[in-house]
C-alpha positions as CSV (number, residue, x, y, z in Angstrom):
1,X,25.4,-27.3,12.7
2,X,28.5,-25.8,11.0
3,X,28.2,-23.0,8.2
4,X,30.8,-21.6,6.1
5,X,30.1,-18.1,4.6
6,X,32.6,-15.4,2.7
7,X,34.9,-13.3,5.1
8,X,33.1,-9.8,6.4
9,X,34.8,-6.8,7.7
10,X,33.4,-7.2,11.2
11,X,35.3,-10.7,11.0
12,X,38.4,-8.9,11.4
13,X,39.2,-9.7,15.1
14,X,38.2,-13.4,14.9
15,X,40.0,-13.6,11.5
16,X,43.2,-12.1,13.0
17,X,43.0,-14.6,16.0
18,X,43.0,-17.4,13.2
19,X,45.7,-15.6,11.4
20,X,48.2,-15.2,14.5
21,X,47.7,-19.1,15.7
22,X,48.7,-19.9,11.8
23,X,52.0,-18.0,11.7
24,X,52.8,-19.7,15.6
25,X,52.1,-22.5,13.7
26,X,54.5,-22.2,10.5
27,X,57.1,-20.2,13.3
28,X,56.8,-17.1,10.9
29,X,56.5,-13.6,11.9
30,X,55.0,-11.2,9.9
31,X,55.5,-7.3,9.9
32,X,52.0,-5.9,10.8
33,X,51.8,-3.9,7.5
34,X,51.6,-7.2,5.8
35,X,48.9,-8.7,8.1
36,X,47.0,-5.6,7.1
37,X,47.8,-5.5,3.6
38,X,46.5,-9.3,3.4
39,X,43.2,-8.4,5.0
40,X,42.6,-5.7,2.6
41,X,42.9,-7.8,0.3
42,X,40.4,-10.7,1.5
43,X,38.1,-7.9,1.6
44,X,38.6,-6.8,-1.8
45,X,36.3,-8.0,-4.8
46,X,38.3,-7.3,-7.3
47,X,41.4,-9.2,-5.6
48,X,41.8,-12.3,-6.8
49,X,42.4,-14.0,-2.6
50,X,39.1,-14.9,-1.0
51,X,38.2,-16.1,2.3
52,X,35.4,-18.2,3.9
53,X,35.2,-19.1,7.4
54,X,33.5,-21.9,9.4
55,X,31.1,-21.1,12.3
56,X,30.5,-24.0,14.5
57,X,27.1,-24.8,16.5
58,X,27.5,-22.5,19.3
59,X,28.8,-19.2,16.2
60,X,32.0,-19.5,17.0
61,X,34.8,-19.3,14.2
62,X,36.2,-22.7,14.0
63,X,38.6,-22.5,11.2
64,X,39.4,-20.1,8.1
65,X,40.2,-20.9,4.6
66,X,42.0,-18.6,1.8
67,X,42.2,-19.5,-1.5
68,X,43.7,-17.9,-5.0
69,X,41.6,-18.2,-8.1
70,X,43.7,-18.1,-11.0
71,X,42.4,-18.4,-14.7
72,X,43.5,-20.9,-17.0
73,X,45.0,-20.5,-20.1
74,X,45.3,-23.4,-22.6
């Protein structure tokens, strides 16, 4: 069974794996600085970026998601 749960710090390697394929992907390269500065800030609470990441059946990380949360104004 698959389970999705928030990003930890301990995630970092498995996250970074996730995070290299992604930019082979796109054919971006990123300075390192940047990679860093984007973990930081999947990490950070009070950032508004958060991160879950899917475990499959066996606990390995299967996939990542990011997401923004913005507020609404009307």
């Amino acid at each position: 069974m698959n389970k999705i749960r928030p990003l930890e710090s301990a995630d970092k390697d498995r996250w970074l794996a996730l995070w290299n394929r992604y930019l082979v992907f796109y054919k971006e390269s990123l300075p390192d600085e940047v990679t860093e500065l984007t973990w930081s800030r999947l990490l950070d609470p009070n950032f508004n970026s958060q991160a879950r990441i899917l475990y499959d059946s066996v606990g390995s990380v299967s996939s990542k998601v990011q997401y923004r949360i913005k507020q609404k104004y009307d």
